[in-house]
C-alpha distance (Angstrom), angle and dihedral (degrees) to the residues before:
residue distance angle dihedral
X1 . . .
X2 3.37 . .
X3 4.00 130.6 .
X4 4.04 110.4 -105.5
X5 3.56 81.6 -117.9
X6 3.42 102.2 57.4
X7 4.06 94.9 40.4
X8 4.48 87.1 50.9
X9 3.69 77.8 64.4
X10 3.87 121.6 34.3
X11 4.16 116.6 53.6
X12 3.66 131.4 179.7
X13 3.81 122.0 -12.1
X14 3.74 84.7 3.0
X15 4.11 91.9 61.5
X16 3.73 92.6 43.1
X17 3.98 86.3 55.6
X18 3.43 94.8 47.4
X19 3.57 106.6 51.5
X20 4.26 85.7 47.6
X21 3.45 82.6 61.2
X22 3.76 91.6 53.8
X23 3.65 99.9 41.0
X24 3.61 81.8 54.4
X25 3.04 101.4 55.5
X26 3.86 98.3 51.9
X27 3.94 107.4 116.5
X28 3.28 108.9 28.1
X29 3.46 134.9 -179.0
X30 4.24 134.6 -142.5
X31 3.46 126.0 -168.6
X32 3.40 118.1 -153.8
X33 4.31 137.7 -167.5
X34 3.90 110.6 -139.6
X35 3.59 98.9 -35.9
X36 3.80 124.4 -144.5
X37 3.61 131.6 -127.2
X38 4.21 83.2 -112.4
X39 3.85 91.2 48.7
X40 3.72 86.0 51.2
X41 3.84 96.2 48.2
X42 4.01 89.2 53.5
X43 3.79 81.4 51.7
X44 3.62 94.3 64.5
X45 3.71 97.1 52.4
X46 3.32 95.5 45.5
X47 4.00 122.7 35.8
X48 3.46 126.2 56.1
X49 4.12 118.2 -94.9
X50 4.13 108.5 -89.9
X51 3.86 88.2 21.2
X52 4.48 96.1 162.7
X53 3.71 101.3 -115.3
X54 3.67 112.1 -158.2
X55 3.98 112.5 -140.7
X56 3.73 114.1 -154.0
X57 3.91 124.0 -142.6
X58 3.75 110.4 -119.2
X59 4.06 106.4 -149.5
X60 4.24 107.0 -117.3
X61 3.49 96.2 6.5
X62 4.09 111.2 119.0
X63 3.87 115.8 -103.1
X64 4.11 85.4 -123.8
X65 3.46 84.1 77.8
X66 4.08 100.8 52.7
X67 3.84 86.9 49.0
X68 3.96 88.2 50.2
X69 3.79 85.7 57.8
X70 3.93 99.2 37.5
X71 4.26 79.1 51.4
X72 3.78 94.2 55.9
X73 3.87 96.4 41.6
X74 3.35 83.9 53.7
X75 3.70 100.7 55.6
X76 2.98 88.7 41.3
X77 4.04 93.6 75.7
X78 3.82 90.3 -106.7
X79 3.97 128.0 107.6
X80 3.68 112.7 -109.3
X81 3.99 114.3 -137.9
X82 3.67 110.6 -175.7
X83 3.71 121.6 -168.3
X84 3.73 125.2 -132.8
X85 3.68 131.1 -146.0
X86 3.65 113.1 -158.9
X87 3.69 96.4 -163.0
X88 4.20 88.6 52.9
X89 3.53 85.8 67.1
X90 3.76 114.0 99.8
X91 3.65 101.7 160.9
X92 4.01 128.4 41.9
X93 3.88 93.9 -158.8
X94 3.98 90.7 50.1
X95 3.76 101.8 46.6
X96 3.55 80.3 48.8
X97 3.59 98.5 61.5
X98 4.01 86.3 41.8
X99 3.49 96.6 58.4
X100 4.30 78.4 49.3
X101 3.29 90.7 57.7
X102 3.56 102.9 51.7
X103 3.53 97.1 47.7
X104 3.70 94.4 49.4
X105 4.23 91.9 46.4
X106 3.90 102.0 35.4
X107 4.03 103.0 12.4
X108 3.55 90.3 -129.4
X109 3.98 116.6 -175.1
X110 3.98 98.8 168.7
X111 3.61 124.1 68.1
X112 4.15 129.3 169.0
X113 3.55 105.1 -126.9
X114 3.70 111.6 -152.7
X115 3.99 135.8 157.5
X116 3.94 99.7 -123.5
X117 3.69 136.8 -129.6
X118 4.04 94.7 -75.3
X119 3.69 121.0 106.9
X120 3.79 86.6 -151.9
X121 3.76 139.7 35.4
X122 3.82 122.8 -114.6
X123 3.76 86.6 -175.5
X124 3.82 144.5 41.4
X125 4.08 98.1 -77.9
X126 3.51 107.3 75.2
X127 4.33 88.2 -177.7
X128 3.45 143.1 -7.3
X129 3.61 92.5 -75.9
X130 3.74 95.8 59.6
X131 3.46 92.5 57.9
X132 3.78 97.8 51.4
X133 3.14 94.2 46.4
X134 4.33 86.3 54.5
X135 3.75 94.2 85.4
X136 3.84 93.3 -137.4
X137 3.95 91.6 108.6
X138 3.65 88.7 65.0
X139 3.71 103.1 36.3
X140 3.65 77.8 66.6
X141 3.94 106.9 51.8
X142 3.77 96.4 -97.9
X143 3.42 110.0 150.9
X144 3.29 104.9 167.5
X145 3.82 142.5 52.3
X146 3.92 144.8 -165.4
X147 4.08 119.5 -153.5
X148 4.18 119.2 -175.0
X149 3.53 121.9 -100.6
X150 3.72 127.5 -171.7
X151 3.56 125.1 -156.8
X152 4.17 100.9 179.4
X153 3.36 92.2 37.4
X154 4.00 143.7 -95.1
X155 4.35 114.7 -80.4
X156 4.06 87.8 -136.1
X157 3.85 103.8 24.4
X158 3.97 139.0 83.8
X159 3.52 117.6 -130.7
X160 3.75 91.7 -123.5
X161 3.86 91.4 52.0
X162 4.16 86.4 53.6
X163 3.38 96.9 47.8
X164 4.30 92.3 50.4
X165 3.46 82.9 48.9
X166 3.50 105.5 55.9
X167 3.91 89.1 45.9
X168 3.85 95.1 53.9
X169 3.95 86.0 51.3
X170 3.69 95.5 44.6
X171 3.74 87.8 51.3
X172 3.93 96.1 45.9
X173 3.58 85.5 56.7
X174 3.33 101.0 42.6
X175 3.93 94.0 55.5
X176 3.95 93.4 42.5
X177 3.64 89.7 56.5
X178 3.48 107.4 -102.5
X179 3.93 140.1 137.7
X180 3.73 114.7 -121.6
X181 3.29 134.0 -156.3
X182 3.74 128.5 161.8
X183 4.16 130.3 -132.5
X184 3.47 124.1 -152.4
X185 4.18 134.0 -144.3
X186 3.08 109.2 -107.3
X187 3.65 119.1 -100.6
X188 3.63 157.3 -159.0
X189 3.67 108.9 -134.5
X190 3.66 130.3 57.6
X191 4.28 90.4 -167.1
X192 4.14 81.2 58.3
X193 3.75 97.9 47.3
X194 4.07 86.4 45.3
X195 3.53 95.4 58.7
X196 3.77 96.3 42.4
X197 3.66 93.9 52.6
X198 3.95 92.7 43.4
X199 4.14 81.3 45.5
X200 3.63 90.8 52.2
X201 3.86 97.3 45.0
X202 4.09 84.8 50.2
X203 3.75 88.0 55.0
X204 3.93 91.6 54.8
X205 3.14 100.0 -100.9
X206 3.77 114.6 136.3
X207 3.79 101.6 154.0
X208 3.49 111.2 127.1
X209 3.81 127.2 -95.9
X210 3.48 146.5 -156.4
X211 3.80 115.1 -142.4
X212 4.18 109.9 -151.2
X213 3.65 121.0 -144.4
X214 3.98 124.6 172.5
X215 4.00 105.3 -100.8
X216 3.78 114.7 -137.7
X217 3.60 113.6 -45.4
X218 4.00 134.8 134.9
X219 4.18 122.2 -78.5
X220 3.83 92.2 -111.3
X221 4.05 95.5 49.7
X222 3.70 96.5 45.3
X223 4.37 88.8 48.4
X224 3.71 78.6 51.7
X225 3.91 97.1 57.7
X226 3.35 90.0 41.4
X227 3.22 97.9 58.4
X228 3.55 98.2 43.5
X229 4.05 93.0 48.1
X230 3.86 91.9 50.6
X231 3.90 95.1 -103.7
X232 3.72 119.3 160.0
X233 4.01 99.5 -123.1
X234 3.55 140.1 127.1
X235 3.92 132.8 166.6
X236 3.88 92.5 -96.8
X237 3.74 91.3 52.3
X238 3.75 101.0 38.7
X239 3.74 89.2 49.4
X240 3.65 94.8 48.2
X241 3.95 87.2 58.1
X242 4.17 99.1 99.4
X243 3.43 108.7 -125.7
X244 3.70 102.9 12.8
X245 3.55 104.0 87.8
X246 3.84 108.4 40.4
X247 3.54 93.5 178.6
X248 3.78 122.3 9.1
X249 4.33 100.4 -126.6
X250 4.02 87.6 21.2
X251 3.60 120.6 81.5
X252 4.02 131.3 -55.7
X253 4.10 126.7 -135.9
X254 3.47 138.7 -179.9
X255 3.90 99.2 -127.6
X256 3.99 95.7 112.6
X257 3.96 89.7 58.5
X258 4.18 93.7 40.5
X259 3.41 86.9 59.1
X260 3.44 114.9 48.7
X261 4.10 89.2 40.9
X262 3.99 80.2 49.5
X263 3.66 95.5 61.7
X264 3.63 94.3 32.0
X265 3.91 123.4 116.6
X266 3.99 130.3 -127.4
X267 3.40 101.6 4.0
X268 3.87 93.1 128.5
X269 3.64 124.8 -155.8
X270 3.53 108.3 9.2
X271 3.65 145.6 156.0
X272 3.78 146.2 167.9
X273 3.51 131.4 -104.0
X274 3.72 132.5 -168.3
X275 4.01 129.9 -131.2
X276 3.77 99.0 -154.3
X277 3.82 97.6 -148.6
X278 3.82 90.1 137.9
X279 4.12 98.0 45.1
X280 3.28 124.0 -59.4
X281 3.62 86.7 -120.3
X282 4.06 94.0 60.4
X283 3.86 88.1 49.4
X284 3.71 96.5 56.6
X285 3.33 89.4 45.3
X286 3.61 96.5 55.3
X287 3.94 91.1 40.2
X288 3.96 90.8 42.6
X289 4.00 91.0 55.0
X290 4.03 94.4 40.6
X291 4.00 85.9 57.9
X292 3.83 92.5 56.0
X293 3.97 88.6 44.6
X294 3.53 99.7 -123.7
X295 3.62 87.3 149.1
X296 3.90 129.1 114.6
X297 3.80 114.3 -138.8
X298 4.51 115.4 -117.3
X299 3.52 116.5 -138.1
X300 3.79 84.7 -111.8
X301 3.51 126.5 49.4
X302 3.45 97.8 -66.8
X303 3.97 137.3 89.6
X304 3.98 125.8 -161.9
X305 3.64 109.6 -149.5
X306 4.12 118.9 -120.7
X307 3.57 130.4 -138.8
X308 3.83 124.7 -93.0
């Protein structure tokens, strides 16, 4: 529904674009790295209560820590969705006891399951897969799990090899018992994430997914992450993207690649997820006000998003 605000303003074609972009934006999802207790007070005022917040696995730092966070999100009101690296795990007996411990202190029952950054295994899950396929999730009330998609591509692996991946994990899950859903890195182009999701529906699968964009954040910072997570970007190509750069040195948003997957046909079950590089505060902010549609429409593609 849109704010009285927004509908004084927007008429027509211009209404019906709006309040896709608002509908789409119900249920969305942040991802955060080792949140503070000030990032999770801007939380609170800002995203809606049970909002999924995505907790990333920070290589060499002890697990304590991620159940700390997944504890606080929790009390917080919000649902705590740590991810798992299967090739972190150097001991079967501790993760184990980890995955005890966050159940018991923030009843989590969603996890992202994902291989991690190591080319080899110091423990006894080799990939995602093996881990899934464990039986630990489940022995302690997860339900629920996340696997990686990529819709521009992976820096080290074929297309192929992604796509017989994300089958064998889908399956794994699907005969242990567990919901799947899959989470994409975040990307650049809305025309690439299109044709991956229409790609994906064309294989068969209909499971839903959760498409990641940066959330507001400066040009240099979000060239950073990118490079750092592997995503094709430079400042040509990330300025080129219409909408996404408003100004070059001021700061960066998504709205460009919200809106064309808002007015987009048969993608299925999807939803939009938020890469915190900015604050996790500024990206539920941004999300939080897109959802009420107190937006005003570009001439492009884009939108900027107007005060309350």
């Amino acid at each position: 529904m849109l704010s009285p605000a927004a509908a004084r303003v927007q008429s027509g074609d211009d209404a019906q674009a709006v309040a896709q972009i608002a509908g789409f934006m119900r249920g969305f999802s942040l991802e955060a790295t080792r949140p503070s207790a000030d990032d999770i007070d801007q939380l609170r005022g800002a995203a809606p209560a049970g909002t999924h917040v995505y907790l990333s696995a920070v290589p060499r730092k002890p697990p304590a820590e991620l159940c700390g966070y997944a504890a606080a999100i929790r009390r917080a009101g919000y649902e705590p969705v740590p991810h798992l690296a299967a090739r972190n795990v150097e001991d079967r007996g501790a993760f184990d006891a980890f995955l005890g411990d966050i159940a018991r202190k923030a009843s989590v029952r969603s996890v992202l399951v994902i291989a991690g950054d190591q080319d080899k295994a110091p423990g006894p899950f080799s990939d995602a897969r093996d881990l899934i396929e464990s039986g630990l999730l489940q022995k302690h009330g997860i339900t629920q799990i996340g696997i990686s998609g990529y819709p521009e591509g992976h820096p080290r692996i074929r297309l192929e090899t992604l796509d017989r991946a994300l089958a064998a994990k889908v399956e794994a899950a699907e005969q242990s018992g567990l919901k799947v859903h899959i989470v994409t890195q975040f990307g650049f182009d809305p025309q690439a994430i299109l044709r991956w999701v229409l790609r994906l529906r064309d294989l068969g699968f209909e499971h839903p997914v959760r498409i990641g964009m940066a959330g507001p954040t400066d040009l240099a910072t979000l060239l950073r992450y990118a490079a750092r997570c592997g995503v094709r970007a430079s400042v040509g190509s990330a300025a080129r993207q219409a909408g996404l750069i408003k100004k070059l040195f001021a700061v960066s948003t998504p709205d460009a690649i919200v809106r064309t997957l808002a007015q987009a046909n048969g993608l299925g079950d999807v939803a939009t997820h938020f890469f915190s590089f900015g604050g996790v505060g500024a990206s539920a902010r941004w999300a939080a006000a897109t959802q009420a549609a107190r937006i005003a429409l570009d001439s492009g593609e884009g939108f900027s998003v107007t005060p309350p």
